[in-house]
Backbone bond lengths (Angstrom), bond angles and torsions (degrees), N, CA, C in turn:
res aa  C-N    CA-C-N  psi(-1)  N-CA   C-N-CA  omega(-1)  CA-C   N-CA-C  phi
1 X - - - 1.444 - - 1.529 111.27 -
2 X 1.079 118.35 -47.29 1.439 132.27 158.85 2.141 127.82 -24.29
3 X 1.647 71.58 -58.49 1.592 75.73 170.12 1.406 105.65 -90.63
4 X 0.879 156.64 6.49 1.438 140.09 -175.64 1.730 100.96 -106.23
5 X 1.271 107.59 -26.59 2.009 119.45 164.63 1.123 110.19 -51.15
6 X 1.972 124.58 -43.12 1.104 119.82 -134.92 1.466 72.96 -110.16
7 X 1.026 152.94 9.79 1.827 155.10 -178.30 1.662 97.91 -108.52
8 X 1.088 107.41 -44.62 1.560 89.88 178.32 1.342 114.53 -87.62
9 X 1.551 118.90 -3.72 1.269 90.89 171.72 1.692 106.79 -92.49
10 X 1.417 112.01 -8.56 1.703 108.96 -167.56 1.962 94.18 -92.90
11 X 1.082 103.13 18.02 1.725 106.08 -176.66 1.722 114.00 -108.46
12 X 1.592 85.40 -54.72 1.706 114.05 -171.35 1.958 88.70 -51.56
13 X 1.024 169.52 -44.41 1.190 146.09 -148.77 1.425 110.62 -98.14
14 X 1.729 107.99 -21.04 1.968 116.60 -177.45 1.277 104.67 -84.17
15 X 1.587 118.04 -14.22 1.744 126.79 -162.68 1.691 93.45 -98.26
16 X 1.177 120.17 -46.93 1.633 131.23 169.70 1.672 101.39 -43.18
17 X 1.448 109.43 -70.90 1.646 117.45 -161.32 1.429 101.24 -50.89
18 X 1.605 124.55 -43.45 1.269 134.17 -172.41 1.644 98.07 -61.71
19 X 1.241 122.04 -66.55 1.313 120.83 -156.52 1.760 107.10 -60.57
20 X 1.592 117.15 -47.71 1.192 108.42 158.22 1.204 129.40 -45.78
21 X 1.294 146.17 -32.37 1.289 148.53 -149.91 1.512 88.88 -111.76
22 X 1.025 129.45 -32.27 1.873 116.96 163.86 1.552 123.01 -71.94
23 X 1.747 109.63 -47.22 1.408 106.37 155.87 1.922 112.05 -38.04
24 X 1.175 113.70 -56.53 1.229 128.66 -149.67 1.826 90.45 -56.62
25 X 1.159 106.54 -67.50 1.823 111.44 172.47 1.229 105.02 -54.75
26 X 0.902 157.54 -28.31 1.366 125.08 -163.34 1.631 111.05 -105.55
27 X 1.661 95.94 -7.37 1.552 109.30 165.63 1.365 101.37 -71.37
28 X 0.991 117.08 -34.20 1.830 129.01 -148.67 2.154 90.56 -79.23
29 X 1.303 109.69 -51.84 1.292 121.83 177.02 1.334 118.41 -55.21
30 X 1.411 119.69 -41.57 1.382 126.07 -170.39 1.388 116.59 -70.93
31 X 1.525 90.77 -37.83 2.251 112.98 -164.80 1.784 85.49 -74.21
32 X 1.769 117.78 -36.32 1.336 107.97 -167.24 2.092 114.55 -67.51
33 X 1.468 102.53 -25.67 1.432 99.82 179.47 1.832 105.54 -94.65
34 X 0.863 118.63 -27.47 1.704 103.44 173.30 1.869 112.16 -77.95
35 X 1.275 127.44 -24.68 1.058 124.47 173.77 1.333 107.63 -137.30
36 X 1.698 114.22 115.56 1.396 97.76 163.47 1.409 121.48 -119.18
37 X 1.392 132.24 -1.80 0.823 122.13 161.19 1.264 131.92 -113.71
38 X 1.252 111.73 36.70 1.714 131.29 153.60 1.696 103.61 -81.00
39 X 1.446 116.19 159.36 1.312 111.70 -161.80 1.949 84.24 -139.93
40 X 1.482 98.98 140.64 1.710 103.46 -160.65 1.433 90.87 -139.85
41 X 1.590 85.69 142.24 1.442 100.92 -175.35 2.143 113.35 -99.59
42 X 0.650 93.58 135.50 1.828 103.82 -158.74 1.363 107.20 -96.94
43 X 1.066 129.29 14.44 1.829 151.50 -152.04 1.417 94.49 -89.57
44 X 1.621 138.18 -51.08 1.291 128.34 158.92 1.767 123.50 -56.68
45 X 0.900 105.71 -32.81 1.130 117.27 -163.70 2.278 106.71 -79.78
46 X 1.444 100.54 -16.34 1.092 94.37 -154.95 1.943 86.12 -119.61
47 X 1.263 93.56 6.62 1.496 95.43 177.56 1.625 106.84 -117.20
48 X 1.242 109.52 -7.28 1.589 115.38 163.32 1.657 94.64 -84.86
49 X 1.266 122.70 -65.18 1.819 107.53 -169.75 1.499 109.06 -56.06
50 X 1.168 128.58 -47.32 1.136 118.48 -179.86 1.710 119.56 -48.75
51 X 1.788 109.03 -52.10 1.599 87.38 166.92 1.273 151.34 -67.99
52 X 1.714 86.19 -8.84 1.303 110.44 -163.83 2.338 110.82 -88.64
53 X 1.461 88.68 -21.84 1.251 99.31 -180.00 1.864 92.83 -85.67
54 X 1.510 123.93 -40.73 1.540 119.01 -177.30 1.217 105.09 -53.55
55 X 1.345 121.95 -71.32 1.641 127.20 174.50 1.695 117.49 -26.18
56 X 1.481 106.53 -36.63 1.590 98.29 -179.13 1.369 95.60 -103.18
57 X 1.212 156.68 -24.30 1.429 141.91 160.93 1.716 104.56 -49.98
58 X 1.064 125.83 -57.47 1.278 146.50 -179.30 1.652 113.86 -31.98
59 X 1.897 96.51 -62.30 1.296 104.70 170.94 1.127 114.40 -56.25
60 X 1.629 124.62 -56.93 1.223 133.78 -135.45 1.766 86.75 -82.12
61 X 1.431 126.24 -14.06 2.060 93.09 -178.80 1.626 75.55 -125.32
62 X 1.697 117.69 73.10 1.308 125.33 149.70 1.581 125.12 35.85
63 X 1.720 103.49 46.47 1.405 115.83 -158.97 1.743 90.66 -139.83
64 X 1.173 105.59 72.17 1.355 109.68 -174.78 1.746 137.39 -66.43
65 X 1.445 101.23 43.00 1.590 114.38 -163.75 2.019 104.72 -33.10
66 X 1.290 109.82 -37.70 1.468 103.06 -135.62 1.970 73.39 -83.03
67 X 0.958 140.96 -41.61 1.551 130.78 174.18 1.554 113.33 -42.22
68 X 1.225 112.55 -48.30 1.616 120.15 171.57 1.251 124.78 -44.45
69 X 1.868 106.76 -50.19 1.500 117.22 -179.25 1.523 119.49 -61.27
C-alpha cells in the first residue's frame, strides 16, 4: 500500500500538467473559431503553465518550492 501512495504522489503532478495543458488547447481552439481576428494576449495563461509545470518539476526531484511559498 505504501508503494502505490508513494506513485501517486510522484504521478499526481505529470497527470495535473497534462490535463491543464489539454484544457489549455482546446480553450486555445475554441477562442480560435469564434474570434479570429481579434488578437489575445496569452501572458496569464503562460504564467499559470509555467508555475504549474515548476511546482511539478520541483516536486518530482523532492524540492518542494510550492510548500515554502
Amino acid at each position: 500500500m505504501e508503494n502505490i501512495l508513494e506513485f501517486i504522489r510522484a504521478a499526481l503532478p505529470w497527470i495535473a500538467m497534462g490535463l491543464l495543458l489539454a484544457i489549455f488547447v482546446a480553450r486555445s481552439a475554441a477562442r480560435k473559431r469564434k474570434n479570429e481576428s481579434k488578437s489575445d494576449d496569452y501572458g496569464a495563461e503562460g504564467m499559470c503553465l509555467g508555475m504549474c509545470l515548476g511546482t511539478a518539476i520541483g516536486t518530482s526531484f523532492d524540492n518542494n518550492t510550492g510548500i515554502g511559498l
